[in-house]
Structure formats: structure tokens, C-alpha cells
mmCIF file as Biopython writes it, N, C-alpha, C and O atoms, coordinates in Angstrom:
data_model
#
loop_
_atom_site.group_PDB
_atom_site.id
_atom_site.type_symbol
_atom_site.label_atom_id
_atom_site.label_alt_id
_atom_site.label_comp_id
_atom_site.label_asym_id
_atom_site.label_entity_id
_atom_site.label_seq_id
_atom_site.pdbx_PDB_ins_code
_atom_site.Cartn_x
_atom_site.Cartn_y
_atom_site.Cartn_z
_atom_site.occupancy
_atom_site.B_iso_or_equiv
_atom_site.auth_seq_id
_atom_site.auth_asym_id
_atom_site.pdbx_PDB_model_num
ATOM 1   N N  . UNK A ? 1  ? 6.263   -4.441  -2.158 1.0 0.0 1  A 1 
ATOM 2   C CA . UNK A ? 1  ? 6.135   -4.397  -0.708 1.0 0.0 1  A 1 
ATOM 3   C C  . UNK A ? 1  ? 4.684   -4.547  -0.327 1.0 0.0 1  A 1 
ATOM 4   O O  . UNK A ? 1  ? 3.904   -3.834  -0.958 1.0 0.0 1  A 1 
ATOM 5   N N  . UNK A ? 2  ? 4.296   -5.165  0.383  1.0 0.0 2  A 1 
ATOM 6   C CA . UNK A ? 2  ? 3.249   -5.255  1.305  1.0 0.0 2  A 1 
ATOM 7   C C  . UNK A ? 2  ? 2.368   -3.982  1.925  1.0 0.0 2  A 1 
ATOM 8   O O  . UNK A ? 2  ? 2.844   -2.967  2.434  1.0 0.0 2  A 1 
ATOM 9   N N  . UNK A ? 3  ? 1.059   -4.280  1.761  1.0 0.0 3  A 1 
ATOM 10  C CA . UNK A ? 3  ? 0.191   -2.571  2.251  1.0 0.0 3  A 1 
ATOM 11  C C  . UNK A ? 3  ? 0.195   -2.810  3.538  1.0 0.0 3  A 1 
ATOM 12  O O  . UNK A ? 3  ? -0.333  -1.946  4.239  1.0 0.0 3  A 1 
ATOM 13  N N  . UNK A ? 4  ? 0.791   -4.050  4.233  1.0 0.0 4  A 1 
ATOM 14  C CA . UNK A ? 4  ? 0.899   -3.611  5.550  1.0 0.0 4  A 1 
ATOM 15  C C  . UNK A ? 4  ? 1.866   -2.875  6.719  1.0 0.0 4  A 1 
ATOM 16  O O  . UNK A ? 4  ? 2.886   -3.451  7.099  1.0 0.0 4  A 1 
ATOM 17  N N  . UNK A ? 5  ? 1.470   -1.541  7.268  1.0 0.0 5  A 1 
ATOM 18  C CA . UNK A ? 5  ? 2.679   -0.944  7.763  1.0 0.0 5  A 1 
ATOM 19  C C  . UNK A ? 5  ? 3.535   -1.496  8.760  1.0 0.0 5  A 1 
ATOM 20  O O  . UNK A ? 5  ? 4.522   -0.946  9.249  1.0 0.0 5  A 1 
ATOM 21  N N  . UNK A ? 6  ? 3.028   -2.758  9.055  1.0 0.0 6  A 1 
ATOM 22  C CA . UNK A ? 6  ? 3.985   -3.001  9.984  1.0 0.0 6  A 1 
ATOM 23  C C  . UNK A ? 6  ? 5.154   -4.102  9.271  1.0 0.0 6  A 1 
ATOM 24  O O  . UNK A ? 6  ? 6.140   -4.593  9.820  1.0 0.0 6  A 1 
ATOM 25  N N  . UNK A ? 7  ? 4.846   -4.221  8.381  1.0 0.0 7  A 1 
ATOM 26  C CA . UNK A ? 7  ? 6.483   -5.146  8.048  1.0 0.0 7  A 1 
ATOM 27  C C  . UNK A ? 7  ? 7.459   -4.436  7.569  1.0 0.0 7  A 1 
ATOM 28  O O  . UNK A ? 7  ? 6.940   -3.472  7.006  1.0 0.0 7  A 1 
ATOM 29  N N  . UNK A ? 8  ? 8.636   -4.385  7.481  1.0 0.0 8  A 1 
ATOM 30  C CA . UNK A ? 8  ? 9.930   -3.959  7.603  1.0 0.0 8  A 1 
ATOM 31  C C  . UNK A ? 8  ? 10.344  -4.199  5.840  1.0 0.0 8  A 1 
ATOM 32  O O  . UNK A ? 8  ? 10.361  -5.304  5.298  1.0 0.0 8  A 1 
ATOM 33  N N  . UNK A ? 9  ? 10.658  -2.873  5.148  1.0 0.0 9  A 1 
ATOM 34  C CA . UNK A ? 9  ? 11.035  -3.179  3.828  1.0 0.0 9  A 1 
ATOM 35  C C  . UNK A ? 9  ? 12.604  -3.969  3.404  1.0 0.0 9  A 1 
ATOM 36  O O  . UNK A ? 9  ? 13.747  -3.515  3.367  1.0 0.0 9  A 1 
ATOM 37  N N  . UNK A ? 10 ? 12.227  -4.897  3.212  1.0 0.0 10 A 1 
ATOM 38  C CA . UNK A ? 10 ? 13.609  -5.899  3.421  1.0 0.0 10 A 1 
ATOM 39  C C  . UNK A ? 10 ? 14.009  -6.086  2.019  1.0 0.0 10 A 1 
ATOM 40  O O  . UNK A ? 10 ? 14.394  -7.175  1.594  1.0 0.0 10 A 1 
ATOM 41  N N  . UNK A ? 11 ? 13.880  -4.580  0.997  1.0 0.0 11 A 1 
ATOM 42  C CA . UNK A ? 11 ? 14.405  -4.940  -0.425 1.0 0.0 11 A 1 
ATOM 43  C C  . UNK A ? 11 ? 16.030  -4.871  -0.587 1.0 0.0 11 A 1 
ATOM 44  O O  . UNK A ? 11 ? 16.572  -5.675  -1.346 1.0 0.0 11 A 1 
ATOM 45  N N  . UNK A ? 12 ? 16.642  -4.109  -0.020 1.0 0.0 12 A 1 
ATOM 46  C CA . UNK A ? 12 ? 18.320  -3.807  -0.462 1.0 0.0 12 A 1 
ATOM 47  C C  . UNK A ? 12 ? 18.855  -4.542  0.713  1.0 0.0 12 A 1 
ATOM 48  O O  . UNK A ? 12 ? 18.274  -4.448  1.794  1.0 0.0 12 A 1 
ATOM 49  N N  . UNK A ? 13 ? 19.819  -5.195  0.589  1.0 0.0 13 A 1 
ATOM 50  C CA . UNK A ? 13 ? 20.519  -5.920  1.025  1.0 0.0 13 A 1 
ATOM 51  C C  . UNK A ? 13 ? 21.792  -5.599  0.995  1.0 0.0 13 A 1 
ATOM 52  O O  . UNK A ? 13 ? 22.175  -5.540  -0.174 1.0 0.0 13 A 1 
ATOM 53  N N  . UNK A ? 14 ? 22.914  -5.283  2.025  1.0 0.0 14 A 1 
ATOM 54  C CA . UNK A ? 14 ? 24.135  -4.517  1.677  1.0 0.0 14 A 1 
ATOM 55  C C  . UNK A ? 14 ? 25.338  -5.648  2.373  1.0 0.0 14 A 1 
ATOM 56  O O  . UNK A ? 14 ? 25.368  -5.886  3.580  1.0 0.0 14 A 1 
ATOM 57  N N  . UNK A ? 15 ? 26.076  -6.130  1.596  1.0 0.0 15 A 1 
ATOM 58  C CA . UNK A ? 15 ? 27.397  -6.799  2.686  1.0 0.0 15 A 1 
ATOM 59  C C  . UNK A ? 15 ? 28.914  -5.941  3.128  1.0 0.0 15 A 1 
ATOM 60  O O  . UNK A ? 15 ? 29.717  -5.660  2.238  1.0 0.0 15 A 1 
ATOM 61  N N  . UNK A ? 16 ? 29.077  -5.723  3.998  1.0 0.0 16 A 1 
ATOM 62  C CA . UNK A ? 16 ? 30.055  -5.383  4.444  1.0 0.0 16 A 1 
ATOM 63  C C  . UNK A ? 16 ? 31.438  -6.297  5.246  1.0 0.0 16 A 1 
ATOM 64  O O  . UNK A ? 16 ? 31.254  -7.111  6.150  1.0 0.0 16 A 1 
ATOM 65  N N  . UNK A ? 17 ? 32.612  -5.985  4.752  1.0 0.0 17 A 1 
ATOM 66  C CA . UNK A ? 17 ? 33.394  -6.295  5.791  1.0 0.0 17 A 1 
ATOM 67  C C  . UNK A ? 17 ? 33.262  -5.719  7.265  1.0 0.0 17 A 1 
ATOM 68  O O  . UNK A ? 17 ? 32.844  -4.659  7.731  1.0 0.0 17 A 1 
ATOM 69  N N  . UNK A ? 18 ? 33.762  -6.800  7.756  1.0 0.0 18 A 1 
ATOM 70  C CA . UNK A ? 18 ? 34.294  -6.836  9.449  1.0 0.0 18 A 1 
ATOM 71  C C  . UNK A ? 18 ? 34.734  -5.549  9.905  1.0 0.0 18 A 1 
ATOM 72  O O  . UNK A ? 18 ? 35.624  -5.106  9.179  1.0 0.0 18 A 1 
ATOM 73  N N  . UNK A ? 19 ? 34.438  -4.842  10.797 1.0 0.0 19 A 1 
ATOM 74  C CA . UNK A ? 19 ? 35.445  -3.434  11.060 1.0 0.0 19 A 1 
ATOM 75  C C  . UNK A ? 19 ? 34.549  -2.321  9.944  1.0 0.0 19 A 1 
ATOM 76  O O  . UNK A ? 19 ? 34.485  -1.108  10.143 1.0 0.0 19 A 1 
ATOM 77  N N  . UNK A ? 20 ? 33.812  -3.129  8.604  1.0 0.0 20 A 1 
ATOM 78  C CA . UNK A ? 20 ? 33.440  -1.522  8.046  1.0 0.0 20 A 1 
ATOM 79  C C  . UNK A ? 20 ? 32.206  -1.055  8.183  1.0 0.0 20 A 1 
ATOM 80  O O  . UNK A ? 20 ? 31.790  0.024   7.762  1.0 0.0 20 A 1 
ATOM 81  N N  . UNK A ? 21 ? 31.536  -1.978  8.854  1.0 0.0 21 A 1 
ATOM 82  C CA . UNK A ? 21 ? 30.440  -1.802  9.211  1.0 0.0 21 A 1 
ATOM 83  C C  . UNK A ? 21 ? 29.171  0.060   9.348  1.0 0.0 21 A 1 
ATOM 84  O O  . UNK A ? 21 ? 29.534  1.096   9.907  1.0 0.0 21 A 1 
ATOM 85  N N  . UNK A ? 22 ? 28.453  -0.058  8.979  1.0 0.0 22 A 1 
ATOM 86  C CA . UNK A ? 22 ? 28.146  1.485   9.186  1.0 0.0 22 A 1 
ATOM 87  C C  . UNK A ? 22 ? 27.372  1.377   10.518 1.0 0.0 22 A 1 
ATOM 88  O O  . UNK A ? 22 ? 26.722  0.405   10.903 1.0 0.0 22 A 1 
ATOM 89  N N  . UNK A ? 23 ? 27.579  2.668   11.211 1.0 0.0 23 A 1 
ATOM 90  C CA . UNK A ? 23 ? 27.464  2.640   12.530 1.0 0.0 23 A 1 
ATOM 91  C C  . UNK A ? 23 ? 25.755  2.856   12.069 1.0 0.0 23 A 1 
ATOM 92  O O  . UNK A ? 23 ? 25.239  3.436   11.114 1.0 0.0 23 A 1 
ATOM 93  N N  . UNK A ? 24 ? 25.007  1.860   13.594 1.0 0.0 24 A 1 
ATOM 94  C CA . UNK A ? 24 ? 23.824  1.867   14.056 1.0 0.0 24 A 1 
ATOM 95  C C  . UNK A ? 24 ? 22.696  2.629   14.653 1.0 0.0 24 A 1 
ATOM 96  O O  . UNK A ? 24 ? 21.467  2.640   14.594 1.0 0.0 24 A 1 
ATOM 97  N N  . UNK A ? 25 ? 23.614  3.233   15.227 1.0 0.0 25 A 1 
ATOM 98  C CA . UNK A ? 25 ? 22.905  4.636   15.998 1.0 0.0 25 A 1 
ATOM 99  C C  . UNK A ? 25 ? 23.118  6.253   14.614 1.0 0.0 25 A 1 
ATOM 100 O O  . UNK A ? 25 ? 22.649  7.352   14.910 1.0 0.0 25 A 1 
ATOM 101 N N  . UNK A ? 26 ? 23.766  6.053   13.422 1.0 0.0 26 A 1 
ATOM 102 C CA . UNK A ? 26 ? 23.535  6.932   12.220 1.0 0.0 26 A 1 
ATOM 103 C C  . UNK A ? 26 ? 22.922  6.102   11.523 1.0 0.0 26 A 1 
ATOM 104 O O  . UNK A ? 26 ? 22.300  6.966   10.905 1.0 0.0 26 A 1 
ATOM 105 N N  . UNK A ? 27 ? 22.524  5.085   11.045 1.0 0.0 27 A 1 
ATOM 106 C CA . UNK A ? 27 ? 21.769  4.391   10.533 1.0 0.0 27 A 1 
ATOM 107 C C  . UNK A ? 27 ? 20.438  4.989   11.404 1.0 0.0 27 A 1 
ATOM 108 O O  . UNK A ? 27 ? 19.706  5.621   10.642 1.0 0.0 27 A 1 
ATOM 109 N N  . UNK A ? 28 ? 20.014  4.962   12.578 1.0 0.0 28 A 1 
ATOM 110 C CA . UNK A ? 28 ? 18.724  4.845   13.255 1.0 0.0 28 A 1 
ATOM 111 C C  . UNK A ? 28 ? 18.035  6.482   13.375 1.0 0.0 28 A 1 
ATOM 112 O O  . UNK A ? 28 ? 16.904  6.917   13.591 1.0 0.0 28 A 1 
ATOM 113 N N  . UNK A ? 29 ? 19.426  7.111   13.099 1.0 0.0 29 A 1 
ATOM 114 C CA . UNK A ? 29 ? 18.820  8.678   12.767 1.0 0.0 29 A 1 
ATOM 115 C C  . UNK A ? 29 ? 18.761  9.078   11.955 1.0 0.0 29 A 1 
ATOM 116 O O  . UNK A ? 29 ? 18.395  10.252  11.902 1.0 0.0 29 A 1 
ATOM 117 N N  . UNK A ? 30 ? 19.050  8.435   10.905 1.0 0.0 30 A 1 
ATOM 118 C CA . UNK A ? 30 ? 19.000  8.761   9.361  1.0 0.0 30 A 1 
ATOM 119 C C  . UNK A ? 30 ? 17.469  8.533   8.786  1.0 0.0 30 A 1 
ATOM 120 O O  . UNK A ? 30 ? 16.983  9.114   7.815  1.0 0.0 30 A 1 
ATOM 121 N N  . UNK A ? 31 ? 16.778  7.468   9.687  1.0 0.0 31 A 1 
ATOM 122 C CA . UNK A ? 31 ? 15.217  7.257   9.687  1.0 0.0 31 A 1 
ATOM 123 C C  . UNK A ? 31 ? 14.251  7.837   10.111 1.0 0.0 31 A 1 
ATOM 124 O O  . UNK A ? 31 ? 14.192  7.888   11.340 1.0 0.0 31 A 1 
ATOM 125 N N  . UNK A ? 32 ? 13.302  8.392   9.455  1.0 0.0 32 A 1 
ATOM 126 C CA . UNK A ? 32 ? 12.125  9.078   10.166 1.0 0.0 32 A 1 
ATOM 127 C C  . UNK A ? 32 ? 11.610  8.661   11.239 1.0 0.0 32 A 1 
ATOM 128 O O  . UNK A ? 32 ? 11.616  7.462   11.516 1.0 0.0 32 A 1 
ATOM 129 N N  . UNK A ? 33 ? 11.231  9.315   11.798 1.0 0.0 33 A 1 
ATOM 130 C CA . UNK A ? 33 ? 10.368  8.887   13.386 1.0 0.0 33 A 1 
ATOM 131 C C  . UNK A ? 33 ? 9.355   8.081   13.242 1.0 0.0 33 A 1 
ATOM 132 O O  . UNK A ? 33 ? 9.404   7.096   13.978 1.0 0.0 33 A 1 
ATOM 133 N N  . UNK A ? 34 ? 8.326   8.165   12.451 1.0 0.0 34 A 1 
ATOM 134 C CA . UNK A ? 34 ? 7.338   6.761   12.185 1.0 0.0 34 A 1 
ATOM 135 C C  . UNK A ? 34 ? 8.190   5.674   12.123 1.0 0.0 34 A 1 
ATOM 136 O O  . UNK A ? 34 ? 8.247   4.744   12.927 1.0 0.0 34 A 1 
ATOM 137 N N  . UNK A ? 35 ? 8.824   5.836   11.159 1.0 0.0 35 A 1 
ATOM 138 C CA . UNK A ? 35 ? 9.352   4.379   10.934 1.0 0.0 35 A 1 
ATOM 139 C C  . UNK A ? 35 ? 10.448  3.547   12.404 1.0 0.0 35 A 1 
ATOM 140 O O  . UNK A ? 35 ? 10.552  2.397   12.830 1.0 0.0 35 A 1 
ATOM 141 N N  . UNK A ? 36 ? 11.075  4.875   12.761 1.0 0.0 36 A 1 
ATOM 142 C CA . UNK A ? 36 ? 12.086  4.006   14.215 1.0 0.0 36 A 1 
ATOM 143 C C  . UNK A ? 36 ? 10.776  3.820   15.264 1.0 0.0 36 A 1 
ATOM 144 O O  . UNK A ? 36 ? 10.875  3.005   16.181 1.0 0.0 36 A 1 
ATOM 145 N N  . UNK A ? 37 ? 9.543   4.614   15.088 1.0 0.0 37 A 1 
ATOM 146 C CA . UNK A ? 37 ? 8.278   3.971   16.320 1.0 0.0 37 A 1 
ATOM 147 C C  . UNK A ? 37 ? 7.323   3.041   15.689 1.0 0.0 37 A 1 
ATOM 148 O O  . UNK A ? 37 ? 6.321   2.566   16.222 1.0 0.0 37 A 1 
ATOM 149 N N  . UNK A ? 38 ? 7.698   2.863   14.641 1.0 0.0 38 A 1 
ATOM 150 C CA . UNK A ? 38 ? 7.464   1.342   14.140 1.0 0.0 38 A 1 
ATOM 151 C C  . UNK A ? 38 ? 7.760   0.138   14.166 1.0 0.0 38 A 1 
ATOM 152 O O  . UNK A ? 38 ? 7.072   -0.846  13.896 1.0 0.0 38 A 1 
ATOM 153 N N  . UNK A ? 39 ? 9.101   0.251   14.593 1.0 0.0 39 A 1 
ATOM 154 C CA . UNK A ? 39 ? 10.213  -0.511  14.577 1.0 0.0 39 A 1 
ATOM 155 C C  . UNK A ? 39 ? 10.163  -1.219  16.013 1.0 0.0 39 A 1 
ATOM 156 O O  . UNK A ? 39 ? 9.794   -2.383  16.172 1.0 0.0 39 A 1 
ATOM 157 N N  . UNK A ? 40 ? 10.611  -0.305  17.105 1.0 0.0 40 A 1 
ATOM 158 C CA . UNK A ? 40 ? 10.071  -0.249  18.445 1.0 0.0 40 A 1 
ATOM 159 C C  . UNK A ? 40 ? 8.996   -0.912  18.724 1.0 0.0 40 A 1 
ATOM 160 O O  . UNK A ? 40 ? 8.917   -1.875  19.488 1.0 0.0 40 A 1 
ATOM 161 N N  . UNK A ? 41 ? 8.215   -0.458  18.165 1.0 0.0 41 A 1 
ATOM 162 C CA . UNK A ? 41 ? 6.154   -1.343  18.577 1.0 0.0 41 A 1 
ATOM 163 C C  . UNK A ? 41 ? 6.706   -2.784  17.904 1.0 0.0 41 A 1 
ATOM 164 O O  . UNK A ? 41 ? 6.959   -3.722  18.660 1.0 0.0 41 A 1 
ATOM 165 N N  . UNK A ? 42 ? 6.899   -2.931  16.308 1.0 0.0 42 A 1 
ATOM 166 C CA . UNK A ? 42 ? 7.473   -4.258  16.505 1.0 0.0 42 A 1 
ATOM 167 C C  . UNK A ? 42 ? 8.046   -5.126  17.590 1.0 0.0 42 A 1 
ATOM 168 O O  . UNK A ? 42 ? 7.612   -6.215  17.967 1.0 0.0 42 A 1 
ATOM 169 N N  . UNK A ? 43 ? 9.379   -4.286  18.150 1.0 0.0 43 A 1 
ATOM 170 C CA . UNK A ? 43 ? 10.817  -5.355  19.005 1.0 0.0 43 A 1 
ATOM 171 C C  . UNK A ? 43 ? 9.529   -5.699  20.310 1.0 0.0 43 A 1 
ATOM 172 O O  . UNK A ? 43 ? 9.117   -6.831  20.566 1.0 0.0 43 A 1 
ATOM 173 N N  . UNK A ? 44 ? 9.209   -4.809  20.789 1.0 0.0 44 A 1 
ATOM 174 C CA . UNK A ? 44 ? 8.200   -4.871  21.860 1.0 0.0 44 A 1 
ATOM 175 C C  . UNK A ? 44 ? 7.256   -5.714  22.134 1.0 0.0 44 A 1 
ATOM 176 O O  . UNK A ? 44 ? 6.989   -6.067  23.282 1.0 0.0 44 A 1 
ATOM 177 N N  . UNK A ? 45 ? 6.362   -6.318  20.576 1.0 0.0 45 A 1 
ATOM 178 C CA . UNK A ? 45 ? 5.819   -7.197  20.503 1.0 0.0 45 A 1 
ATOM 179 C C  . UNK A ? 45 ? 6.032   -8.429  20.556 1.0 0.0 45 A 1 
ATOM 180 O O  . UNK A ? 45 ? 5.455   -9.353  21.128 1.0 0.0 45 A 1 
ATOM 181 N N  . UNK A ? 46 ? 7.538   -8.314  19.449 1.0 0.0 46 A 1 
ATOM 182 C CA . UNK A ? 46 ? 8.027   -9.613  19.904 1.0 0.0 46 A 1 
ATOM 183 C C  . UNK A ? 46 ? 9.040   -10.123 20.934 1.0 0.0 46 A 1 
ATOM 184 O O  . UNK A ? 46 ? 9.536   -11.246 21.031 1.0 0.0 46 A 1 
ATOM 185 N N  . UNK A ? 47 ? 9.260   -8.838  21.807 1.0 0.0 47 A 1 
ATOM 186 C CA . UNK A ? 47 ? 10.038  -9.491  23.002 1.0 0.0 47 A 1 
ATOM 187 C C  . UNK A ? 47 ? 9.355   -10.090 24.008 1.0 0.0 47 A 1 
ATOM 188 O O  . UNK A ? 47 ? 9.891   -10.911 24.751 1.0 0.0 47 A 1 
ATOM 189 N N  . UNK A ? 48 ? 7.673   -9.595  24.147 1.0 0.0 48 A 1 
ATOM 190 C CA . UNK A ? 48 ? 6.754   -10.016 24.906 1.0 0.0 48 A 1 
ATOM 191 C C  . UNK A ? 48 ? 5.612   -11.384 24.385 1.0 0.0 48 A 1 
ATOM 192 O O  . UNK A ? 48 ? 4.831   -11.948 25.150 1.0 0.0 48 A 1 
ATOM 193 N N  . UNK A ? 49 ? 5.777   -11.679 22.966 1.0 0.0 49 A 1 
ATOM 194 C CA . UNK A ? 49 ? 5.096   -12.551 22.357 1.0 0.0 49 A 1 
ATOM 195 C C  . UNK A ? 49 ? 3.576   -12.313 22.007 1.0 0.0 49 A 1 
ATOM 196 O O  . UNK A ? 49 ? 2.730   -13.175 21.769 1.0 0.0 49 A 1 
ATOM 197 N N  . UNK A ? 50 ? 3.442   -11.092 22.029 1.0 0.0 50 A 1 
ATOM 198 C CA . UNK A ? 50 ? 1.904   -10.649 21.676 1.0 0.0 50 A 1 
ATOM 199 C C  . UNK A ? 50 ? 1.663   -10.644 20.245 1.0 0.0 50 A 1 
ATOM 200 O O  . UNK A ? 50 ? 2.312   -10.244 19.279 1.0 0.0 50 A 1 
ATOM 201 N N  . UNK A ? 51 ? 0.350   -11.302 20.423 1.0 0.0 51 A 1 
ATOM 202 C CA . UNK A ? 51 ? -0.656  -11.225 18.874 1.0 0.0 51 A 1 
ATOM 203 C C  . UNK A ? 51 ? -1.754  -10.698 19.056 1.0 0.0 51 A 1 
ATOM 204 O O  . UNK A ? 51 ? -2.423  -10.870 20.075 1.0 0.0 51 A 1 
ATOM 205 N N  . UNK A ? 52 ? -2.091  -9.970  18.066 1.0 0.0 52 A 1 
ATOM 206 C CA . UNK A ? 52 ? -3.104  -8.987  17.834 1.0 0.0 52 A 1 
ATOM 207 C C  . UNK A ? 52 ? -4.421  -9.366  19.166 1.0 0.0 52 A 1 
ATOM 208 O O  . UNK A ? 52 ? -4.964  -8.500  19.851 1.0 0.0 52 A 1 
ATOM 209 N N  . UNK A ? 53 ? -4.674  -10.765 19.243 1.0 0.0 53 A 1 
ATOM 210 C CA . UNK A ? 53 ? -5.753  -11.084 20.718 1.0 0.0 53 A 1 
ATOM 211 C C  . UNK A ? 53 ? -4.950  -11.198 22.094 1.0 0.0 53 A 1 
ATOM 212 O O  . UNK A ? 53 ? -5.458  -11.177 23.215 1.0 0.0 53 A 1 
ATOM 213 N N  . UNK A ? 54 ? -3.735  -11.311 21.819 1.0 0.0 54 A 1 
ATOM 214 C CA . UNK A ? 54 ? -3.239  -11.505 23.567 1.0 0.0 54 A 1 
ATOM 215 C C  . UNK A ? 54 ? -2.531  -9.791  23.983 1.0 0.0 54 A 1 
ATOM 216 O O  . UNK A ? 54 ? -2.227  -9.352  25.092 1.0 0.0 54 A 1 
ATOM 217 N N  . UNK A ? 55 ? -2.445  -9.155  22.692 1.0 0.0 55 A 1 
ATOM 218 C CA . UNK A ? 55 ? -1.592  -8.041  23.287 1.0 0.0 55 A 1 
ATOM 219 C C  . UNK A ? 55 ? -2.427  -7.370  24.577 1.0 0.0 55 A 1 
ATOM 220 O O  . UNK A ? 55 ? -3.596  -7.748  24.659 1.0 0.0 55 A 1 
ATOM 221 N N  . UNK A ? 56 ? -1.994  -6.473  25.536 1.0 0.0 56 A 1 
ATOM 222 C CA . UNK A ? 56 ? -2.315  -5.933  26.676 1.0 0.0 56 A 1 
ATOM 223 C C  . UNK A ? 56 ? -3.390  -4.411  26.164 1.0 0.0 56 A 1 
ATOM 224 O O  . UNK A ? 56 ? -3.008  -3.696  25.238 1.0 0.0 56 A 1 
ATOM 225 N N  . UNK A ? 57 ? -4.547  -4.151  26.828 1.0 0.0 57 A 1 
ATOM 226 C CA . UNK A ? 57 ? -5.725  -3.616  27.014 1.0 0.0 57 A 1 
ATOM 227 C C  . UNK A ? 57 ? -5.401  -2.674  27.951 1.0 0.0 57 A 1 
ATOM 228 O O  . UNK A ? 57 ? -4.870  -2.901  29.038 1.0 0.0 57 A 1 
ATOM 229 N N  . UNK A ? 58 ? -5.792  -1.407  27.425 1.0 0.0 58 A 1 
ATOM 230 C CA . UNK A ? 58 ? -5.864  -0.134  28.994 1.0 0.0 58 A 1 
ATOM 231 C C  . UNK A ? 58 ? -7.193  -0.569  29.729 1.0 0.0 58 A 1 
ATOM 232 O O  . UNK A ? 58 ? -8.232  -0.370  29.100 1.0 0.0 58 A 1 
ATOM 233 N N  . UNK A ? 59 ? -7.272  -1.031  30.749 1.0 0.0 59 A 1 
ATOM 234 C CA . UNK A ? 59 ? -8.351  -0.960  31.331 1.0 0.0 59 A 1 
ATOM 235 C C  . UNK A ? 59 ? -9.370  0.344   31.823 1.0 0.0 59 A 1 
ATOM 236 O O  . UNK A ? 59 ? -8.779  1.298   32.329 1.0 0.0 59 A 1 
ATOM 237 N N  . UNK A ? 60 ? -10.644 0.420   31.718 1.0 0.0 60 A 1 
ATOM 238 C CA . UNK A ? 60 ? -11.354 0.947   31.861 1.0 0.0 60 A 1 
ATOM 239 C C  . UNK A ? 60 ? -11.558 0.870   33.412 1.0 0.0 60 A 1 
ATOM 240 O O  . UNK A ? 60 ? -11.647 -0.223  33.971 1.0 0.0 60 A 1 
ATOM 241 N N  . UNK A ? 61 ? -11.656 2.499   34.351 1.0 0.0 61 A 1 
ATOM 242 C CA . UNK A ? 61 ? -11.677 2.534   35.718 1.0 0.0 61 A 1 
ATOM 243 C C  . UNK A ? 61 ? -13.049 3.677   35.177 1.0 0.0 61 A 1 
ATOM 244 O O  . UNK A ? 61 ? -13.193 4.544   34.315 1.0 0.0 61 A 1 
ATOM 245 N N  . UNK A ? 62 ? -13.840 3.078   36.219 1.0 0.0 62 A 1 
ATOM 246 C CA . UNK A ? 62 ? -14.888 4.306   36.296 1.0 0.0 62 A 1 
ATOM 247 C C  . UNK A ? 62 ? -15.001 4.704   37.892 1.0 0.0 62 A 1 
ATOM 248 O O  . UNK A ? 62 ? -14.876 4.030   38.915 1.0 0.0 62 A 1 
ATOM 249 N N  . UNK A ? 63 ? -15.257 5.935   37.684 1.0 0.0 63 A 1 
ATOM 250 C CA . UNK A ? 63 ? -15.422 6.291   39.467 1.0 0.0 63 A 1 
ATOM 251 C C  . UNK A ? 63 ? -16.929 7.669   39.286 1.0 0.0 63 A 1 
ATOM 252 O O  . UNK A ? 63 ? -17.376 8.549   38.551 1.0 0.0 63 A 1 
ATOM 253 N N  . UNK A ? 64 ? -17.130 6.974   40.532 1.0 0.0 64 A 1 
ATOM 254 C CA . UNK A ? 64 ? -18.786 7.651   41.129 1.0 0.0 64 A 1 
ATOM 255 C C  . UNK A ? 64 ? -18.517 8.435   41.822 1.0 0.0 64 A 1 
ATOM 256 O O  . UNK A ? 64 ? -18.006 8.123   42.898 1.0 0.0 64 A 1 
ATOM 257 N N  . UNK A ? 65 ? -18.786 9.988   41.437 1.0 0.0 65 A 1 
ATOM 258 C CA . UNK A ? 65 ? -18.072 11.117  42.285 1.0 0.0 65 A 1 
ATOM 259 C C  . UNK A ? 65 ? -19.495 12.104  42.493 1.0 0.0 65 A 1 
ATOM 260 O O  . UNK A ? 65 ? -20.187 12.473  41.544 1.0 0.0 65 A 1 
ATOM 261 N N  . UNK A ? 66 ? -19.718 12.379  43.662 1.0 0.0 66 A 1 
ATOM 262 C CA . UNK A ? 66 ? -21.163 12.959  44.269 1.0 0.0 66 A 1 
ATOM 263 C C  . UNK A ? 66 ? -20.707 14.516  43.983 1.0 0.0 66 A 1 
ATOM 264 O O  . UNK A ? 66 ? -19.549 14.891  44.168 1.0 0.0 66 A 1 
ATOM 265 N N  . UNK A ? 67 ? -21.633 15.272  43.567 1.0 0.0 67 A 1 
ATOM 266 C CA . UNK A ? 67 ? -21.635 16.771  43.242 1.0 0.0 67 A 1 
ATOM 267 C C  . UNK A ? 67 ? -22.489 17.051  44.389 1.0 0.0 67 A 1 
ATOM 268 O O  . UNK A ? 67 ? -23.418 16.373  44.827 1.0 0.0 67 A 1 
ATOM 269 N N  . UNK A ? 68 ? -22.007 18.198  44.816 1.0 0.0 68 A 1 
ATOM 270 C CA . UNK A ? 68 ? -22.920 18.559  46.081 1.0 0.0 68 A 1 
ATOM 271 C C  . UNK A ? 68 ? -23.486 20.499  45.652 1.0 0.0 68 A 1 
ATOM 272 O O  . UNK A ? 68 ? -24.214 21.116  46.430 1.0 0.0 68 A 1 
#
């Protein structure tokens, strides 16, 4: 596997019949929390098409506040 954390370990491979499917939402809790907010920051990226230079920036607000 790759030292990078963001790719998805794609070693076991499982086939199932139609109907036997293992449910998705016990699959998704059966996973640690890093890894399902890993997962997430992935879908996110690529539902919006961001790469490491186009992804979105918190902007910096400064404000000038008088002490009296």
C-alpha cells in the first residue's frame, strides 16, 4: 500500500450475489472514524473537482477595532 493517506486500500476484493449483498451503512460503522472522514474529504473533492491548487482557502478578514 501506498504512504499516502489518502488513497483507499483496495487489497481484498469480495463478490457477492444479487440480494446478498452486505449492508452499507454496517459496513460504514464497522470503520473507524479517520478512515469514514477520509473517505468523505475524498467524495467531496471529487464531487467538486479540486486539486491540491484549486481546492477552496479560508479567507483571511482582519478588522481595526479602537480601544478606548
Amino acid at each position: 500500500m501506498s504512504d499516502d493517506p489518502d488513497r483507499m486500500d483496495r487489497t481484498t476484493v469480495r463478490v457477492y450475489t444479487r440480494g446478498e449483498e452486505p449492508s452499507d451503512v454496517e459496513y460504514w460503522r464497522s470503520q473507524p472514524l479517520g478512515e469514514r472522514l477520509r473517505t468523505i474529504e475524498q467524495i467531496r473533492h471529487e464531487y467538486h473537482g479540486w486539486t491540491d491548487e484549486s481546492q477552496p482557502r479560508l479567507q483571511r478578514v482582519y478588522r481595526v477595532v479602537e480601544r478606548t
